[in-house]
N, C-alpha and C positions, 0 to 999 in steps of 0.2 A: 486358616492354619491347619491342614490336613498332616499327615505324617509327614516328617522330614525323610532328605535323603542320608540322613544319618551325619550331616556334616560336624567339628565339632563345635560345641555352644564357645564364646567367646568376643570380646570383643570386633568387631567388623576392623576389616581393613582395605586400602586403597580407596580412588578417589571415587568408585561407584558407591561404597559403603560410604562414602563421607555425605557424597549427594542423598544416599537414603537415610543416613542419621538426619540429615538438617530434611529431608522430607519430611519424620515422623516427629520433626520437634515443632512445623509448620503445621503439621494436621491436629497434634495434642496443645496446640499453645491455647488453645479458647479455653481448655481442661481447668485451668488453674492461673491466677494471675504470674505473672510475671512476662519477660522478655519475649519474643515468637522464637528464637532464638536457640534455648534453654529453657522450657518449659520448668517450673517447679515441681514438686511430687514424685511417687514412686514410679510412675510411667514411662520416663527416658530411661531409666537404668532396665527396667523389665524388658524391651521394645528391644533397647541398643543390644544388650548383653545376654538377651536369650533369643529374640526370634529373627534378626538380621543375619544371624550365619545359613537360614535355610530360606527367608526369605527377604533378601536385598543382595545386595550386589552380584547382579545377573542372576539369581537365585530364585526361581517361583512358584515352591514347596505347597503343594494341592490350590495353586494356583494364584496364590498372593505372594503378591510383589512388592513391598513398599514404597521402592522406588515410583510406582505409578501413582503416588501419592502428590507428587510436585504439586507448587500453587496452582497450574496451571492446567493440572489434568481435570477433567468432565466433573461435576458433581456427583454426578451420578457413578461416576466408578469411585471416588471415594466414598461415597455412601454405603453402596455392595463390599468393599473392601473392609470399612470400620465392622459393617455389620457380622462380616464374617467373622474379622477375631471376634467378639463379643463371642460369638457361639462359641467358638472353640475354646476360648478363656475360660468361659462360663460353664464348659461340659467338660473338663478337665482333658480332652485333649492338645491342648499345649501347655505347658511343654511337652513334649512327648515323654515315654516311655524311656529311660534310660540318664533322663535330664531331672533335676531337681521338683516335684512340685512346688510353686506357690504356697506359699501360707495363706489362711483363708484372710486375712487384712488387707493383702496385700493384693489377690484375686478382687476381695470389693472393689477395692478402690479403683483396681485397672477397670473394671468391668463398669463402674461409674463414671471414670473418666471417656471412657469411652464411650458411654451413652449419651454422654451430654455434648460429645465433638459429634455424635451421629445428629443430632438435632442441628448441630449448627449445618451440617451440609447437607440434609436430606430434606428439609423444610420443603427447601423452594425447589425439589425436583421434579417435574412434574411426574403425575400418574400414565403411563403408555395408556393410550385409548382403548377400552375396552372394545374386542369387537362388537356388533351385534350376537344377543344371545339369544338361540334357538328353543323351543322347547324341549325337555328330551321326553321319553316316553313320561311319567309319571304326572310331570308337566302339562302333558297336552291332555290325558286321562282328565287327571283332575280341572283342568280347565273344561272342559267337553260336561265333563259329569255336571259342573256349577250352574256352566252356561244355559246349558237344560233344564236343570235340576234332576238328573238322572238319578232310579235308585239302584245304579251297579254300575260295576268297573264297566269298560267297553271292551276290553279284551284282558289274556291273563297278565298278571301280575306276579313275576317270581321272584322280583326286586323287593316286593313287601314281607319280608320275615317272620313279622307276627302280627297277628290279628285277636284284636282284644274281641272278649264280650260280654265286658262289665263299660256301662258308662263313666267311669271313675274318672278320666281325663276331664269332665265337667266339673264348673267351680262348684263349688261346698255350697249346700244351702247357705247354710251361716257363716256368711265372711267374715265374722271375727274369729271364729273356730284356723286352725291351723289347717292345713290343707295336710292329708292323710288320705294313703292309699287304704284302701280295707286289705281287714289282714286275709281274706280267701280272695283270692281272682282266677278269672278262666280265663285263658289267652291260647293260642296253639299256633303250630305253624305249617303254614299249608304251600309254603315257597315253591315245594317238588311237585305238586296237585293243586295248582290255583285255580281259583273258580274261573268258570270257562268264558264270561264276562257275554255282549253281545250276540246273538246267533248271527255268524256270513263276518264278523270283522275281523281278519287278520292286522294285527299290531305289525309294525315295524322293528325290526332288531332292535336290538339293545345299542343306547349310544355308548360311547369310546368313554373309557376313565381314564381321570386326569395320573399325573405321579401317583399320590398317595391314593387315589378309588376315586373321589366325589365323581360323580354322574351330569353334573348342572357346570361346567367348569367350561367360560364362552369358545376358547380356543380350540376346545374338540367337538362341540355340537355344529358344526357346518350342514350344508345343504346342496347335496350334489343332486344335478337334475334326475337320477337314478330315485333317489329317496324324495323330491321335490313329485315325482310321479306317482311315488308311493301315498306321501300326501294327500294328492288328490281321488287316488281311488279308496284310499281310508276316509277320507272326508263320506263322500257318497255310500260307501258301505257301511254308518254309522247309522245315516237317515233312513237306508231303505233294508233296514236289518227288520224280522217280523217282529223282532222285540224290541222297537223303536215304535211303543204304541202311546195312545191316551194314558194306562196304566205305570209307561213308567218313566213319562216322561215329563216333571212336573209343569215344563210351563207350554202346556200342549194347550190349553185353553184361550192361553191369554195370546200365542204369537200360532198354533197351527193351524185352531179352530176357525170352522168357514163362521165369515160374520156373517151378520143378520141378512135373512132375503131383502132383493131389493138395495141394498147397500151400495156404495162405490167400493167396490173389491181392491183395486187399485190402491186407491188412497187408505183403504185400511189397510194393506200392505205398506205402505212405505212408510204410515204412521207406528208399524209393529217395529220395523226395521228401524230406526230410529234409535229406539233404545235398547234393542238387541245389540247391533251394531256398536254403539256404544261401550257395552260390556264387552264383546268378543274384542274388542281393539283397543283396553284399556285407557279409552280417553275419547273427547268430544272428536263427533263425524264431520268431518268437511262437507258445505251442503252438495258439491258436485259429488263425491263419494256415493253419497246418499243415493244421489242422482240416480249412478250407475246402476246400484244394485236392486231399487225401485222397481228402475226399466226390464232389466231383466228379470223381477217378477213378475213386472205387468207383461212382458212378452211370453211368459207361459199360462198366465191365466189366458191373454188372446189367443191361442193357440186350443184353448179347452182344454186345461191341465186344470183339473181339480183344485181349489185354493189350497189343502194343505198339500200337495204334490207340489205346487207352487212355490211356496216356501221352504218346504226339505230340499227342492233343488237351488234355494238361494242360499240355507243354512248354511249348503254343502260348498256352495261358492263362495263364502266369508270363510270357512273352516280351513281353507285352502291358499287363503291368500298371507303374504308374508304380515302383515300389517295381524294377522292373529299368529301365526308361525313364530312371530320373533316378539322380543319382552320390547316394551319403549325403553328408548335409551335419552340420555339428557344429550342435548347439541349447543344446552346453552342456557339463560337462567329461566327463562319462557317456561321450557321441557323439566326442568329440574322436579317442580310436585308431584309431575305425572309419571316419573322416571323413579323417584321416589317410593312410591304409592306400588309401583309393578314388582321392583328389587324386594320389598318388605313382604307384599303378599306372596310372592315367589317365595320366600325365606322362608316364613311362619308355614304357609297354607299351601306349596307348590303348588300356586293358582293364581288366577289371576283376580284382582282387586274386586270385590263387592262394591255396591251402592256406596254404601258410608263411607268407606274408603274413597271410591272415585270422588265422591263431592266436596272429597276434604282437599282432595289434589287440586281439583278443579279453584277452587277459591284459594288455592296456596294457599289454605289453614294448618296443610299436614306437617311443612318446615316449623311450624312454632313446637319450641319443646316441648311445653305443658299438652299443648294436643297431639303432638306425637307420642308421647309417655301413656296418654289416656287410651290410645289407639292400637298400641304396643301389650298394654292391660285386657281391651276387648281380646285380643286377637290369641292371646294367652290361654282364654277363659272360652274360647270358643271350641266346639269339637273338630274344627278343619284344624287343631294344632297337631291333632294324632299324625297327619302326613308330615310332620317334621320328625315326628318322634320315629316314622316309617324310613325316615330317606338318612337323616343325619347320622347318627348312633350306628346303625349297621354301618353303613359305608365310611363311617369314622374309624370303627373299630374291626371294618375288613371282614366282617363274620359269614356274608355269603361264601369265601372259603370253607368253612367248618362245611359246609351242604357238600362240596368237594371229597372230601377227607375220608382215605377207603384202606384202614388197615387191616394188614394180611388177618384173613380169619384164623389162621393158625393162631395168633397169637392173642385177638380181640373178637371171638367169636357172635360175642352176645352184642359189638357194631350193629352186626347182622342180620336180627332177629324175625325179623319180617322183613320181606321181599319187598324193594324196592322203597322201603322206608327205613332209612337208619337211626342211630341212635342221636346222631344231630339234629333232627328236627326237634327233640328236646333239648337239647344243650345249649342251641344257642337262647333257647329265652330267658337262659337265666342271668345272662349280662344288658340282655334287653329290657327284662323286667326289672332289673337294678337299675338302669337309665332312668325308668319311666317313675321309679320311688324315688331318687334323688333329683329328679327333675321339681316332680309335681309338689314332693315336701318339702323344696327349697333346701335341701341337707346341704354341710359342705362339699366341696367338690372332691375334698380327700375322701371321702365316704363309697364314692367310684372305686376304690384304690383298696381298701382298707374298711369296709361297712361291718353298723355293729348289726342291722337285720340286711335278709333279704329273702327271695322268694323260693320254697321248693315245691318240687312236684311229688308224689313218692316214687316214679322215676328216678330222679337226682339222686334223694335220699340213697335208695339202696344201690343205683350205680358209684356212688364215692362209698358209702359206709356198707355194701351189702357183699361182695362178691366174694366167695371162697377163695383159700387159695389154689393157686396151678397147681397143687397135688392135693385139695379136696376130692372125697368120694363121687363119682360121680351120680350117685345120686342130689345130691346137693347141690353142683352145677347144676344138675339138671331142674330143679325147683326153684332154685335163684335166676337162670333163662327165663323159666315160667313166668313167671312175677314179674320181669322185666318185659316181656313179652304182653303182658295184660296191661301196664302202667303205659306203652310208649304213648300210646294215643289218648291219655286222659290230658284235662283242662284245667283242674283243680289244681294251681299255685298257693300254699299257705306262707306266709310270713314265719320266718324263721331265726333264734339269735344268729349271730356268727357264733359258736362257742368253739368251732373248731378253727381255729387261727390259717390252719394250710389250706383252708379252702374259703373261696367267697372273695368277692371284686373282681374285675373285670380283667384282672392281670393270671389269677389263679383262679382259673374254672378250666372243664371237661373242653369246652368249644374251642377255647384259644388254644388248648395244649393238642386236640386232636387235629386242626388245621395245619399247625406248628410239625405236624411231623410227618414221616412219610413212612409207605405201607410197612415197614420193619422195623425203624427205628426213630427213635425224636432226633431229632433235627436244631440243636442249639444256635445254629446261623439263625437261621428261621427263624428262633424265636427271639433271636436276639434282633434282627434284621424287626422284628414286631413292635419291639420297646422303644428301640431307640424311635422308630416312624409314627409311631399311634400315640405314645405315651410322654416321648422325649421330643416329636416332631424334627429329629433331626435324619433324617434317614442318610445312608451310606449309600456310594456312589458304586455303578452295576461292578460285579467280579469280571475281573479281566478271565478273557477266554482260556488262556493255560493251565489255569486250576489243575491240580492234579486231583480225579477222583480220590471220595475217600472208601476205606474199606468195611464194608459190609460186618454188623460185630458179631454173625455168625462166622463168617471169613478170618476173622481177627479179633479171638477172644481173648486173647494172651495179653492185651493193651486193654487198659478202659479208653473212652470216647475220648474223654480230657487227652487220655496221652496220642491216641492219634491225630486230635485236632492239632495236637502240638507242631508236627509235621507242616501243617498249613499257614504257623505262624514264623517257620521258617524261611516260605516262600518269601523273598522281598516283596513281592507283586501284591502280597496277601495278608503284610502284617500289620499295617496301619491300621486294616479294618476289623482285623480279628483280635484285634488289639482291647478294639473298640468293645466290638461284639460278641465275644465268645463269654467273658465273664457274666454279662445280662443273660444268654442264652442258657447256661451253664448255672444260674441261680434257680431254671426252673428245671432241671432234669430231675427229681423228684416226683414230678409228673413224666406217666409213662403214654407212650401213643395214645393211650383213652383218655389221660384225666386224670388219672389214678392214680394215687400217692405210692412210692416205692423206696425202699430204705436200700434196696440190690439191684442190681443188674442182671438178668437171667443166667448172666458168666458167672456170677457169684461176690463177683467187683461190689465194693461198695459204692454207690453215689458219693460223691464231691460235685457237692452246691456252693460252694465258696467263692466270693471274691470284693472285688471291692466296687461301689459302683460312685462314681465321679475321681474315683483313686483317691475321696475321701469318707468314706462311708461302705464300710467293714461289713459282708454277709457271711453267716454260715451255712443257710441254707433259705428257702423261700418263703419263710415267714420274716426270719431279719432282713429280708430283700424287700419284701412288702414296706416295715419297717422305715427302713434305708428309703426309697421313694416319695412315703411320708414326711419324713426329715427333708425329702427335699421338694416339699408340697411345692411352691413358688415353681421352679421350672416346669412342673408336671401339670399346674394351670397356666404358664406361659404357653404351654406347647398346648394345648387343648383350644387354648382364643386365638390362638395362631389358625389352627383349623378351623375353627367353628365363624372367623372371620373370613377365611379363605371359600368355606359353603354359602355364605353367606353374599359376599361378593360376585364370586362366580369367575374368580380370577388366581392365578399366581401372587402371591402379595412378595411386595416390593420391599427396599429398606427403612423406607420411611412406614411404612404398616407398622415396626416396631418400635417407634414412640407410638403411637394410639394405642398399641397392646399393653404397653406399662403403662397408659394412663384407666385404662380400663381392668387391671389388676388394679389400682391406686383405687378405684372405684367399688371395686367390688371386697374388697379383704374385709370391711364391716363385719360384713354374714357368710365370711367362710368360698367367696367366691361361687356362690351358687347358680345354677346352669339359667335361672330366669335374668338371674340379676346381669349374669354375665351380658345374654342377650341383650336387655335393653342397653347396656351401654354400647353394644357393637353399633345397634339402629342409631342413637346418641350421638354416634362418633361422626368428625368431620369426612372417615374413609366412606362411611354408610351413603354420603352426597356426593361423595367423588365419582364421577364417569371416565375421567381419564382428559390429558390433554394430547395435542400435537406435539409428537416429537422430534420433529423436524432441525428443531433447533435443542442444543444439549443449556441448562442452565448454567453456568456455572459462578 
């Protein structure tokens, strides 16, 4: 239920609205007992009397049609179809703007009726087959680094945001103690100057992000013989880099070292490869496999290739091949553990399965819950979980943006303070380091949103509470640069309350609001285009090309921004979305291109932060926005296990994903919905074991 074309609300008429009335009393009859006919409850009058004028008869207002509801249509498009109103039910755009809201009784109930006809026809639809999923760079790193046991990246890494250098991601000595962050940590971010990993390995580009960012998403990690080449000469320039030695490469001993004189060379070769093998390929080696790769060391030792030359050229030949290239996929219940075993270590570790993991797969022990739950606890408690905390949270929350973010120095001078380092490499660790507190503490998940501590630097500090104003002395600017200019590169994060309400959570900080804008002014689409996608998961569909530029608020100080956007909510083309969008956006103009709290507009305009968000929850400015979000905690963790199922999978999730998301809220509300507890129920969930079927045939 996207914007209508303004048609008006009212009873349906003629014989196409008669066929979609008795459509929509066919698809709500399971709602409620009575007749198929006549549904009972508040749903046929909401359905008939407000959304069949824009969409039923011939009508298919942001693309729902109710008519396409008949007994007879696919499952799966009445699945996509239920699911969709629910969203829009549920985010108060429909009714639209103009028409009556819902009373909130009357939204439940629709939005509960609706959920439980989604179960009756999403059940049995099946899941589209996953493709094969590739690794993307992070992936193949960390798989490489294990497989070795390497001690450094093989090449840079600008994808990794922050780099801790306290152990604290380790369980507590004493597991009855609550797990707590220390309140000093040193972390920094080295994104724009990553350490230079391997000598002689160039990396591969960065793979394709899916809609919202995730980097691991099967349908864009493909393999073109372009990049398949690449592969291969990356494989080989791993082995014979000079710093590919005894020193750092941990299991040089046991798989590179020449064995004992005298020895069968050979067969100490295929017996190394065996369990290498093994590892590299997530799962038990076919013996002709073995076979292969044997021969081909035993044809380099014949040759007089030194035994560990021997083996770095077979390493480089397993490193290359799809069978380590691609995650196992399930084909069937056989593949299921080991298919299992890959998606989970992918998930936690962006790596692939260790020993204890593979043996569990191996004996299908890893399908029983009690030993998944225990496996799910190791994998927690281990330090290979800081790569979730590296891939997820950023690309959740879009913050490699902020490293983008280049406001005019005219206006944000001290961005700029040192060359080629700006002010962002501190900004974003402070939504990062709030991830990693609410993570590792088990806080609730409102605590993202709205936390009573979190982490500063004295950076932070005196960029939010320190800067003069634009008509301070400029001696003052000039000592307050100073200070900022000595603090960019410090490590030292202290624990800190929130006391000051307009700042702190991941919605209201420096990073988001300097991403959020562009070189002269903030950007209220932006950031409203941020909430409704990061925060609300419903993201808005691309702006059609006619846009009419807006104008410059040096160009046009005579208007504040509100009134200019106003313009844009006139466009028909433009106002469904700005409908949507401009009041979330417009909650944070408060925050100015840096971060920075502002009560005026340079024009002398006052900010107006006002509005309403679900068009039932009342803001005045970005503390009661915070507020208002809070109140509506529930959608703000629907939409977070939305994504964090979606990284998790490595796929677009379907309509049926959202029964398993409210059963996994149902699971988690004990403790506040917290980021561990979330996870283990996603691994839990029957989606975690789904690979996908044939879709050849529709169920219906």
């Amino acid at each position: 239920m996207a914007a209508p074309d303004r048609r008006s609300p009212g009873p349906p008429r003629g014989p196409r609205a008669a066929a979609a009335t008795a459509a929509i009393a066919i698809l709500l009859a399971a709602a409620r007992p009575g007749p198929a006919a006549e549904p009972a409850g508040v749903l046929p009058p909401v359905i008939a009397g407000t959304c069949l004028a824009c969409h039923g008869d011939g009508a298919a207002s942001g693309g729902i049609d109710f008519e396409s509801l008949a007994p007879d249509a696919p499952r799966g498009e009445r699945a996509r179809l239920v699911s969709r109103a629910i969203e829009a039910i549920d985010s108060g755009a429909m009714p639209p703007d103009g028409e009556p809201a819902l009373d909130d009784a009357t939204r439940t109930e629709a939005i509960r009726s609706l959920r439980d006809r989604l179960g009756e026809v999403a059940r049995d639809v099946p899941t589209p087959r996953l493709p094969l999923q590739r690794l993307n760079r992070l992936h193949y790193n960390n798989s490489v680094r294990d497989l070795f046991r390497l001690s450094r990246d093989l090449f840079p890494l600008p994808e990794k945001l922050m780099t801790r250098y306290d152990p604290y991601l380790l369980a507590p000595p004493d597991p009855s103690a609550p797990p707590r962050l220390p309140d000093v940590v040193h972390v920094a971010s080295h994104a724009l100057e990553p350490p230079p990993g391997l000598e002689g390995v160039k990396p591969y580009p960065k793979d394709l992000r899916a809609e919202h960012g995730f980097d691991n998403q099967a349908d864009e990690l493909t393999l073109s013989p372009l990049l398949l080449d690449a592969f291969l000469r990356l494989a080989h320039s791993i082995v014979e880099s000079p710093d590919f030695t005894p020193d750092t490469v941990g299991i040089w001993g046991e798989f590179f070292a020449a064995p004992a004189e005298g020895s069968d060379a050979a067969a100490e070769a295929r017996m190394r490869l065996d369990r290498f093998l093994r590892i590299a390929f997530r799962g038990p080696v076919e013996p002709e496999t073995l076979d292969r790769y044997a021969a081909f060391a035993g044809a380099k030792l014949a040759r007089g290739l030194p035994f560990p030359e021997a083996m770095k050229k077979t390493a480089a030949a397993a490193l290359s091949s799809p069978r380590f290239l691609y995650r196992v996929s399930a084909t069937g219940r056989d593949d299921l553990p080991l298919a299992v075993a890959a998606r989970l270590s992918a998930f936690l570790w962006g790596s692939c399965p260790d020993e204890e993991l593979l043996a569990l797969a191996e004996t299908g022990a890893i399908l029983h819950p009690d030993v998944l739950d225990r496996t799910v606890t190791r994998m927690l408690a281990d330090p290979r979980i800081e790569r979730f905390l590296d891939t997820f949270p950023a690309q959740w929350m879009q913050l490699e943006n902020a490293l983008a973010a280049t406001p005019d120095p005219a206006l944000a001078r001290d961005f700029h303070l040192v060359p080629g380092t700006p002010a962002s490499v501190q900004l974003i660790l402070e939504p990062l380091l709030l991830f990693d507190a609410v993570f590792v503490e088990e806080r609730p998940l409102a605590e993202l949103i709205a936390p009573t501590t979190h982490y500063h630097s004295d950076f932070l500090r005196t960029w939010y509470h320190g800067p003069p104003a634009t008509t301070a002395a400029e001696a003052e600017r000039a000592a307050h640069e100073e200070s900022l200019r000595r603090q960019l590169r410090a490590r030292e994060f202290h624990r800190v309350p929130c006391d000051d309400p307009r700042f702190g959570g991941i919605v209201t900080n420096a990073a988001v609001a300097s991403m959020t804008s562009g070189p002269t002014r903030t950007h209220p689409v932006a950031r409203g285009v941020w909430i409704v996608d990061v925060i609300f998961n419903d993201p808005p569909a691309p702006p059609p090309a006619d846009v009419p530029p807006l104008a410059d608020d040096r160009a046009d100080e005579h208007r504040t921004i509100r009134e200019r956007f106003a313009a844009h909510r006139e466009h028909p083309s433009c106002a469904g979305c700005h409908t949507k969008l401009d009041p979330l956006g417009f909650a944070l103009e408060n925050y100015d291109l840096a971060g920075r709290w502002r009560d005026r507009y340079s024009s002398g305009h006052d900010v107006d932060a006002g509005g309403t968000l679900f068009r039932r929850r009342a803001f005045d400015d970005a503390v009661a926005f915070k507020g208002a979000i809070v109140a509506e905690r529930e959608r703000f963790v629907r939409a977070f296990t939305a994504h964090l199922l979606r990284f998790a999978l490595g796929r677009e999730l379907v309509p049926a994903d959202r029964l398993e998301i409210e059963e996994i809220l149902r699971r988690t509300a004990p403790g506040g919905h917290a980021i561990k507890a979330i996870i283990r129920a996603v691994v839990r969930s029957e989606r975690f074991r789904d690979f996908g079927q044939s879709t050849e045939t529709d169920a219906r």
